[in-house]
N, CA, C and O atoms as CSV, one atom per row, in Angstrom:
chain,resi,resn,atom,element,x,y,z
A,1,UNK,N,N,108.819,109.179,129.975
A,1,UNK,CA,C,107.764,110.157,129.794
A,1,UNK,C,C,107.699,111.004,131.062
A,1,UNK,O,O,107.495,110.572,132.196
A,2,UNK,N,N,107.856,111.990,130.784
A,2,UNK,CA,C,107.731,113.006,131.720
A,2,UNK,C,C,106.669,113.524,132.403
A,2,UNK,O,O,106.181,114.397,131.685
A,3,UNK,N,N,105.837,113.393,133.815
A,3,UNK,CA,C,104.315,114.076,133.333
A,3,UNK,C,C,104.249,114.096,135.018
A,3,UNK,O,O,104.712,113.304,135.838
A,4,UNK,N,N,103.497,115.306,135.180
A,4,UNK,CA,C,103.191,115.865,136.685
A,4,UNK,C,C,102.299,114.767,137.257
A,4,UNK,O,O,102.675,114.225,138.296
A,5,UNK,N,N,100.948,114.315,136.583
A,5,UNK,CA,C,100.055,114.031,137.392
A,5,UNK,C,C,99.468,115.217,138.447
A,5,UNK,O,O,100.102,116.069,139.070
A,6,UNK,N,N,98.036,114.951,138.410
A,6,UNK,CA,C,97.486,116.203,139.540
A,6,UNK,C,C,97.576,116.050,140.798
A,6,UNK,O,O,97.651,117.008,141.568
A,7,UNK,N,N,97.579,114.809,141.177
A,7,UNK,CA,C,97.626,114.010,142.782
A,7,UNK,C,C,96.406,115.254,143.227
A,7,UNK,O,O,96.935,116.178,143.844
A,8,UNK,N,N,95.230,115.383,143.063
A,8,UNK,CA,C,94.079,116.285,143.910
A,8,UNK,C,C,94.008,114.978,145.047
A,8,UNK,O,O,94.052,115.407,146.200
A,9,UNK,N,N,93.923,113.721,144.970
A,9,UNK,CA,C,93.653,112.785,145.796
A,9,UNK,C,C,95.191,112.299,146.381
A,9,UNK,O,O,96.315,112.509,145.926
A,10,UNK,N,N,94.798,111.665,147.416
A,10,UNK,CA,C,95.986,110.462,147.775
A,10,UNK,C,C,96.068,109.480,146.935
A,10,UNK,O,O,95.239,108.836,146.291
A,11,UNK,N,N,97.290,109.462,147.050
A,11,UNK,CA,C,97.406,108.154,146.148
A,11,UNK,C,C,97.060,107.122,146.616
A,11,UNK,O,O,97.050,107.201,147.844
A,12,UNK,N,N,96.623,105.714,146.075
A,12,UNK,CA,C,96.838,104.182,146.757
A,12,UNK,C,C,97.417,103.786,147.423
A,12,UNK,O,O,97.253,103.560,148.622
A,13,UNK,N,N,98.369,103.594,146.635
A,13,UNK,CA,C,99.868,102.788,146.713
A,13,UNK,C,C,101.072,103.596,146.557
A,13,UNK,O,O,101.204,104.407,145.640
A,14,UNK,N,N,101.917,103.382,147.418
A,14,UNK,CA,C,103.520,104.042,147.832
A,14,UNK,C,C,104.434,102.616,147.415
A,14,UNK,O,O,104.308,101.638,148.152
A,15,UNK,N,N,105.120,102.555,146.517
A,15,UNK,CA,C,106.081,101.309,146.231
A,15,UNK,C,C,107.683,102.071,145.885
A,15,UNK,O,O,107.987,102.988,145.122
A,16,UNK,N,N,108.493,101.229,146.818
A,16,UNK,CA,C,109.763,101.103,146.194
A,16,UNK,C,C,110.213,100.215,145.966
A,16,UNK,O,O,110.119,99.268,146.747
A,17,UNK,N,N,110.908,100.121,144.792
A,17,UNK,CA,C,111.543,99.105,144.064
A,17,UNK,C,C,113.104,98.728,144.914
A,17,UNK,O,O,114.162,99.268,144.591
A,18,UNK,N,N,113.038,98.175,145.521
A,18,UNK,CA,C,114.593,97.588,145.871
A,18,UNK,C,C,114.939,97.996,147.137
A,18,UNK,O,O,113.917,98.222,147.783
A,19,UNK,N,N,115.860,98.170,147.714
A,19,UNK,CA,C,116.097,98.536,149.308
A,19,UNK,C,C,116.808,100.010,149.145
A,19,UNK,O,O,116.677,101.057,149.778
A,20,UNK,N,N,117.844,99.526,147.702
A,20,UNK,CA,C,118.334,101.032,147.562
A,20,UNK,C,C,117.720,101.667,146.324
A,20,UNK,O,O,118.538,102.412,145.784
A,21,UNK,N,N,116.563,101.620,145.703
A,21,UNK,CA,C,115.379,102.022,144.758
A,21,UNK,C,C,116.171,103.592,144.853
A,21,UNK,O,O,116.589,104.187,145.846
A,22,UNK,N,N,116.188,104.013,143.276
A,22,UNK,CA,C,115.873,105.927,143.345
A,22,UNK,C,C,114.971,106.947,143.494
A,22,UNK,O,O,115.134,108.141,143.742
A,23,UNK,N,N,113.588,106.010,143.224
A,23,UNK,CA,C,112.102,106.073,142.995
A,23,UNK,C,C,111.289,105.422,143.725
A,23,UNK,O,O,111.354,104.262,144.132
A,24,UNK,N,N,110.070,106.674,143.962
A,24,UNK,CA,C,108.909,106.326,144.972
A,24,UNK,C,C,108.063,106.071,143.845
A,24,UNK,O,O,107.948,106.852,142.901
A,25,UNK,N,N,107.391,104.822,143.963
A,25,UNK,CA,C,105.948,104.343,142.555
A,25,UNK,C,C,104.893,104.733,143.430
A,25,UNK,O,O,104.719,104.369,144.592
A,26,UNK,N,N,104.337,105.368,142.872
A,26,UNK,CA,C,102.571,106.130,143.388
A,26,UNK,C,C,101.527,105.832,142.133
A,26,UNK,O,O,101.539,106.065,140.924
A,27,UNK,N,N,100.803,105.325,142.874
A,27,UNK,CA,C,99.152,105.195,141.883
A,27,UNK,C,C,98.383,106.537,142.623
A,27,UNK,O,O,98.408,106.904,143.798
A,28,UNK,N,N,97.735,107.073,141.502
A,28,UNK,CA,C,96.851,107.946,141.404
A,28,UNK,C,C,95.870,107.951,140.548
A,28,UNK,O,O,96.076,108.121,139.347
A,29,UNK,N,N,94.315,107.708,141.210
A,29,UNK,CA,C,93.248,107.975,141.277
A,29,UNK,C,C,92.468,108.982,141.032
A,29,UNK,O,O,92.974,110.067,140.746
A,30,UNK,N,N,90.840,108.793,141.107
A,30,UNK,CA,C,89.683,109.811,141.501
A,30,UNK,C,C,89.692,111.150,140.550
A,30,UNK,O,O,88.995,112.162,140.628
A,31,UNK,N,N,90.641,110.824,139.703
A,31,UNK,CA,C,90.639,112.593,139.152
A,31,UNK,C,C,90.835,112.006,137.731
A,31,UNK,O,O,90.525,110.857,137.416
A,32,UNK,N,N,91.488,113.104,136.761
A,32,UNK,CA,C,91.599,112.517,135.288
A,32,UNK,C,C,92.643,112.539,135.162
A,32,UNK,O,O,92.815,112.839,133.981
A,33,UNK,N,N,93.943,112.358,135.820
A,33,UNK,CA,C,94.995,112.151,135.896
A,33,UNK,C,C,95.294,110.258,136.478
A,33,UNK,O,O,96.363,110.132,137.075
A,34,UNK,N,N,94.699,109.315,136.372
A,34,UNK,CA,C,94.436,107.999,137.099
A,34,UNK,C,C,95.718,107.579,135.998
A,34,UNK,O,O,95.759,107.693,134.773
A,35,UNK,N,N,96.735,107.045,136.974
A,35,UNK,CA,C,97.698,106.549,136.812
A,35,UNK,C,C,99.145,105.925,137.250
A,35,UNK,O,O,99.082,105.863,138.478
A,36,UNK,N,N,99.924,105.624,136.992
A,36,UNK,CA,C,101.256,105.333,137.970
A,36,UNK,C,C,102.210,106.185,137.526
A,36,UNK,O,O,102.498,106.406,136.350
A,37,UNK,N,N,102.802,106.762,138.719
A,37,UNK,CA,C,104.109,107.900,138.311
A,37,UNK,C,C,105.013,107.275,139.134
A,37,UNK,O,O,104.868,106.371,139.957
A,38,UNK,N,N,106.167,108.036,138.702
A,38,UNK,CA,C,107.582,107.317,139.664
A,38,UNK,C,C,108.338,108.851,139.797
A,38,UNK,O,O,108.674,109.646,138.919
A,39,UNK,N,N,108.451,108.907,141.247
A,39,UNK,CA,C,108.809,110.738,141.757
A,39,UNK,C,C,110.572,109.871,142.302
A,39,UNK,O,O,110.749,108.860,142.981
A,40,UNK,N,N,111.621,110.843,141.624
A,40,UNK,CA,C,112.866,110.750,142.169
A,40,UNK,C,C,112.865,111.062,143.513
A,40,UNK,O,O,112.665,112.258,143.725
A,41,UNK,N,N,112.998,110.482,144.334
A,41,UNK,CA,C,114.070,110.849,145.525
A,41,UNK,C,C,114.265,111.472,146.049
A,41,UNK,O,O,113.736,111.961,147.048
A,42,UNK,N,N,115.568,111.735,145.218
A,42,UNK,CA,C,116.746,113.094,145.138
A,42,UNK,C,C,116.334,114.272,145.033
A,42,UNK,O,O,116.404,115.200,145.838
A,43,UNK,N,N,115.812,114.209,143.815
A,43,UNK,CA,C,115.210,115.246,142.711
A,43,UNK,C,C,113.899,116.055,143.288
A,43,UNK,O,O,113.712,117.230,143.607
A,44,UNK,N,N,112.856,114.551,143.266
A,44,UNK,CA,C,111.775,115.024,143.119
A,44,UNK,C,C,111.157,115.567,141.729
A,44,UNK,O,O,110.233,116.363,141.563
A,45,UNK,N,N,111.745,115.067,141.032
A,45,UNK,CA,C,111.211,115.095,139.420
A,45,UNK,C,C,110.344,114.164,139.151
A,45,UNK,O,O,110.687,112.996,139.328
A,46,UNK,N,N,108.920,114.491,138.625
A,46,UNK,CA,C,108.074,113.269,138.538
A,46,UNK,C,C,107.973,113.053,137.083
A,46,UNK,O,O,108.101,113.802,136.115
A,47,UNK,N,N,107.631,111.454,137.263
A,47,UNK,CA,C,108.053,111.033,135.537
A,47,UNK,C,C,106.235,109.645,135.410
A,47,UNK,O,O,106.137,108.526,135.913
A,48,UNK,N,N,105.575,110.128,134.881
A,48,UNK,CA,C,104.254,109.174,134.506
A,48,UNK,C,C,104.549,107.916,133.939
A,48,UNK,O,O,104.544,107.957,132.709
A,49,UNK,N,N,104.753,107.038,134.325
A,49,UNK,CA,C,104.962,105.478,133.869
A,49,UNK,C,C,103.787,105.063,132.816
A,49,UNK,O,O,104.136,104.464,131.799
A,50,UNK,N,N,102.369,105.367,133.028
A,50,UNK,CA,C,101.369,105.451,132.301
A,50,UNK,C,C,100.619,106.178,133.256
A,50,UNK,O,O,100.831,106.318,134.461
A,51,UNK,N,N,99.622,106.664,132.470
A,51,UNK,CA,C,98.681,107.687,132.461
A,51,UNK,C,C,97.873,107.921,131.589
A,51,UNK,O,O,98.166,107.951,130.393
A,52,UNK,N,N,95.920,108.266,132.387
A,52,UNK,CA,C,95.073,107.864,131.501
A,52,UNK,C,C,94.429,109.797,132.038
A,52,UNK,O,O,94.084,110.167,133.160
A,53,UNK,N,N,94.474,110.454,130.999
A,53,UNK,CA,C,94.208,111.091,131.336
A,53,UNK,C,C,93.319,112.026,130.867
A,53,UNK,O,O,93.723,112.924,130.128
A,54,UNK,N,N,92.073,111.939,131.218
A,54,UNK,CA,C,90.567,112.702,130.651
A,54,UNK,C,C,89.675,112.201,131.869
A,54,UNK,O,O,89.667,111.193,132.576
A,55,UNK,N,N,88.921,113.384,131.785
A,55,UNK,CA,C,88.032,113.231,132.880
A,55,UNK,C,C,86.781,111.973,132.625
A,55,UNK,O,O,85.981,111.701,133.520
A,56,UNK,N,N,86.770,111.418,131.540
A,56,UNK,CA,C,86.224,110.060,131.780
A,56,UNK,C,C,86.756,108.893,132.268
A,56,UNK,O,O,86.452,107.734,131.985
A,57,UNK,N,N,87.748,109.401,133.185
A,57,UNK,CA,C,88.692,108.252,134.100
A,57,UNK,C,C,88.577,108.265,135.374
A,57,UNK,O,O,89.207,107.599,136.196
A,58,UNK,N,N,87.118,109.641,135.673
A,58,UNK,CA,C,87.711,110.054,136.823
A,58,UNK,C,C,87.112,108.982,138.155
A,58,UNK,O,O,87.755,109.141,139.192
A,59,UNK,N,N,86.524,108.438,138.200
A,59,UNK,CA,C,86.190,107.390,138.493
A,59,UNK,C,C,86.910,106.231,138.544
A,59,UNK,O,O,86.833,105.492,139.525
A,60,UNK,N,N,87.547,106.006,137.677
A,60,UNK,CA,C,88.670,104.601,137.366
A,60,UNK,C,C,89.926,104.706,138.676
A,60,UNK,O,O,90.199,105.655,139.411
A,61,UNK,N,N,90.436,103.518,138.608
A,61,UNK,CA,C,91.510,103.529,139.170
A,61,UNK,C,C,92.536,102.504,138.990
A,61,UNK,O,O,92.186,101.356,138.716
A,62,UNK,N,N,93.998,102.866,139.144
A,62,UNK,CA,C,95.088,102.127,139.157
A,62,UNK,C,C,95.348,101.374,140.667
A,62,UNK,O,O,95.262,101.925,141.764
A,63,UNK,N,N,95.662,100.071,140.417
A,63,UNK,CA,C,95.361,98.992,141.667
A,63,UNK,C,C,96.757,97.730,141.210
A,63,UNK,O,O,97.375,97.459,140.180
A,64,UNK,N,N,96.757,97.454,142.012
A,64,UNK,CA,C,98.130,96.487,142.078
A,64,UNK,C,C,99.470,96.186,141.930
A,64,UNK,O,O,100.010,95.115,141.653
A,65,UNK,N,N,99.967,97.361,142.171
A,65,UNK,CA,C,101.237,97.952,141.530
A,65,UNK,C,C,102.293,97.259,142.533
A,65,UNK,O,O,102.486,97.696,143.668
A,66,UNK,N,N,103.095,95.903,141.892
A,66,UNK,CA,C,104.353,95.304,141.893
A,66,UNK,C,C,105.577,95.503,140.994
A,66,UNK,O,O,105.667,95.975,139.861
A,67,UNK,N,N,106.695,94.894,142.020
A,67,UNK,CA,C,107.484,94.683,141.165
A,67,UNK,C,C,108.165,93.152,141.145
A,67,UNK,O,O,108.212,92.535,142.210
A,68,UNK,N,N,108.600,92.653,140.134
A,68,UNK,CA,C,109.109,91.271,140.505
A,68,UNK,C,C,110.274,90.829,141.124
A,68,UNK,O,O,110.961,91.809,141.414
A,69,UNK,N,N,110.670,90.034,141.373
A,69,UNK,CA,C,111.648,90.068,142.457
A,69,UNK,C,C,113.031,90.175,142.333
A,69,UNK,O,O,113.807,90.265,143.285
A,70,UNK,N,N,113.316,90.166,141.233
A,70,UNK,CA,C,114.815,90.710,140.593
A,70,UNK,C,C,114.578,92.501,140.019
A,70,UNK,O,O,115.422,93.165,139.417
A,71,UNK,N,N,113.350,92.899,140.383
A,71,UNK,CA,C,113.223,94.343,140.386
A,71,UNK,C,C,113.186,95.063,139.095
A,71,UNK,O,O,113.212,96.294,139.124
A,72,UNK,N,N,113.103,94.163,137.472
A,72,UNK,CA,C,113.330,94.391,136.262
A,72,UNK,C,C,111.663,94.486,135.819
A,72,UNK,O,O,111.568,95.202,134.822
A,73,UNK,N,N,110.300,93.959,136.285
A,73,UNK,CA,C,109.417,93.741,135.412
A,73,UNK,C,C,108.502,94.697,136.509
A,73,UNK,O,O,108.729,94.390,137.680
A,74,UNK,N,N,107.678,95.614,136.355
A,74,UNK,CA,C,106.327,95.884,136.844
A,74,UNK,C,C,105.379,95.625,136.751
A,74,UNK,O,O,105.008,95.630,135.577
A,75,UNK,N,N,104.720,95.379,137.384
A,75,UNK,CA,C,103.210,94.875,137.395
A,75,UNK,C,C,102.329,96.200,137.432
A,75,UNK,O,O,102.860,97.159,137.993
A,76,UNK,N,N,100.999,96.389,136.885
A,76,UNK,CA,C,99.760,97.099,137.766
A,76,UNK,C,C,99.005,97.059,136.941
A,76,UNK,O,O,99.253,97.155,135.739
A,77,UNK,N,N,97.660,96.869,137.585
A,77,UNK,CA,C,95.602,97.180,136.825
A,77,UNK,C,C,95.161,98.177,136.520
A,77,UNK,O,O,95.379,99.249,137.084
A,78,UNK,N,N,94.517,98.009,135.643
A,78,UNK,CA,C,93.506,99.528,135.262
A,78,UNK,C,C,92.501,99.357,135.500
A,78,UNK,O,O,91.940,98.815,134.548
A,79,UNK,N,N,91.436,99.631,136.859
A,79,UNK,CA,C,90.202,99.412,136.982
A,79,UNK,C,C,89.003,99.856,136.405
A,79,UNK,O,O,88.465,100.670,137.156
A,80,UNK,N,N,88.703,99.761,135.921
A,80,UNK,CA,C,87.228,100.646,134.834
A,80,UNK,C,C,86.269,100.453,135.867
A,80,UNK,O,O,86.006,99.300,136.207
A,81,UNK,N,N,85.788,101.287,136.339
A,81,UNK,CA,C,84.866,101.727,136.784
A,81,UNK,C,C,83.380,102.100,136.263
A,81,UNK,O,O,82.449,102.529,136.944
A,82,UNK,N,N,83.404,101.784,134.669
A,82,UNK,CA,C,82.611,101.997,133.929
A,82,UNK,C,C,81.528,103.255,134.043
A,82,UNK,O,O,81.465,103.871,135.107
A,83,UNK,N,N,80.808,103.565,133.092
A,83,UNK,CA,C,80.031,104.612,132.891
A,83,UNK,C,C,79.342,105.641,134.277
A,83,UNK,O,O,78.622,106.608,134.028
């Protein structure tokens, strides 16, 4: 899935997957874009891993973003922040 994300905020979390990873994993917050993207490298092409996106998120946030140790499974939370 292909998707910009707004990044108006900093992100959380900066993760790379592996030593030689192609991709920077960023959580993004505070806005209605709250989600995890993965930005190439190389490229710099950003691609939305998930994404919650309406301004009743704007509050919410993405929190815990792993990967497991053979580098195949991701982890991360969706914090509700509620009303």
């Amino acid at each position: 899935l292909v998707g910009q994300g707004e990044f108006r905020n900093s992100p959380d979390q900066l993760v790379r997957n592996g030593e030689s990873g192609d991709f920077l994993y960023v959580t993004e917050d505070g806005d209605r874009t709250v989600g995890v993207y993965a930005i190439h490298k190389t490229t710099g092409k950003q691609y939305a891993i998930f994404e919650a996106y309406d301004l009743k998120y704007r509050h919410d946030e993405t929190t815990g973003l792993a990967f497991s140790l053979d580098g195949r499974n991701m982890c991360a939370a969706f914090q509700d922040c509620g009303p």
